[in-house]
C-alpha positions, 0 to 999 in steps of 0.5 A: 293268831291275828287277822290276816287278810281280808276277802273282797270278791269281785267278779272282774278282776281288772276292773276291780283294779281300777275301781281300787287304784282309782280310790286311791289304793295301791293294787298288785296282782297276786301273779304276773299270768292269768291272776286270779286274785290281786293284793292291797297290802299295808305295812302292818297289819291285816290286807285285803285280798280282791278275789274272782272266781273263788280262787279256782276256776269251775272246773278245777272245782268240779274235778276236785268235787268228782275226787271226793272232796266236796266238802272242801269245795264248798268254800270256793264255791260259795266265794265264787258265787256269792255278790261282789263285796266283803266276804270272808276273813283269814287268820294268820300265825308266823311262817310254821305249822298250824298244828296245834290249832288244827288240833284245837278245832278238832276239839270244838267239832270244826273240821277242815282241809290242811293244804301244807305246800302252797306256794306262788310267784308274785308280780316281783318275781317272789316265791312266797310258800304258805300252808293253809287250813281250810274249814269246810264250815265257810262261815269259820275263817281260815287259818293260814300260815305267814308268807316265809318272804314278807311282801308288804311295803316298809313304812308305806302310806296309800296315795289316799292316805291310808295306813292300815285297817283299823277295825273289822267287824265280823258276825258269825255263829255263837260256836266259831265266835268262842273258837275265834275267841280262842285262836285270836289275839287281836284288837282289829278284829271285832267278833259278834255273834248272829244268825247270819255271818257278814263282815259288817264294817271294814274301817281304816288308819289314816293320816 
């Protein structure tokens, strides 16, 4: 696996377009109606997701907590609540299952929640389908499944002159840094261990 995406909660979707757009970044949300999160994407390698609300409003959280499944709550509503900034991290595979790595993560005592037909509209009107594994640890990033449409831009340098994301620095506990160590096969991503999980630097390609 790699590293997907990186989490930047906001808590204004709209102005935390315009901040994006106004560093010199290409912004686009991730649907035409009622967004809820908004995309910056690189040719290659991981991008960063701009994300508010958790990803889910209140209610539906709650509903799904009155459904029995608060455990898998619990990252959403962390990210809903937690300060605006860098949060969370997403590692991704190729389109396919995740299978295997579920299987793994049930060895290593980390549980989770396997959403397999996720699916969503972008503002170009293309249906990208997805599956996603959703630890109930939030300190453990996600697991998730390429888009089976590739939506980043070819050959695309940023208006600031950014290419990509060089290095992410990621802090966690000592049991998901050996299963991250494990899962991940790539140099952006910096893993270290520690008390407290932070993303502690984001750096970038430039030209």
């Amino acid at each position: 696996m790699r590293l997907g995406h990186v989490i930047y909660v906001v808590k204004d979707l709209d102005a935390a377009v315009k901040e994006w757009r106004d560093k010199g970044f290409t912004v686009e949300y991730g649907r035409t109606k009622k967004p809820i999160n908004a995309l910056v994407y690189f040719s290659e390698g991981p991008y960063i997701e701009l994300l508010k609300d958790g990803g889910m409003s209140s209610m539906a959280r709650k509903i799904m907590r009155l459904m029995g499944k608060g455990e898998f709550m619990d990252r959403f509503d962390y990210w809903a609540n937690a300060p605006e900034g860098w949060t969370s991290l997403c590692i991704e595979k190729d389109p396919g299952g995740l299978e295997e790595e579920i299987a793994y993560l049930d060895t290593v005592g980390i549980k989770g929640t396997y959403m397999k037909d996720l699916k969503r509209v972008d503002t170009q009107n293309r249906e990208l389908k997805y599956k996603c594994y959703f630890t109930h640890d939030y300190n453990m990033p996600f697991l998730m499944s390429y888009f089976n449409i590739d939506p980043k831009p070819k050959n695309y340098v940023h208006p600031n002159g950014v290419k990509g994301i060089a290095k992410v620095i990621y802090r966690t506990s000592r049991k998901n840094a050996e299963a991250l160590s494990h899962l991940v096969q790539d140099d952006i991503l910096q893993v270290v261990e520690g008390d407290k999980t932070s993303i502690e630097a984001v750096e970038y390609i430039t030209t």
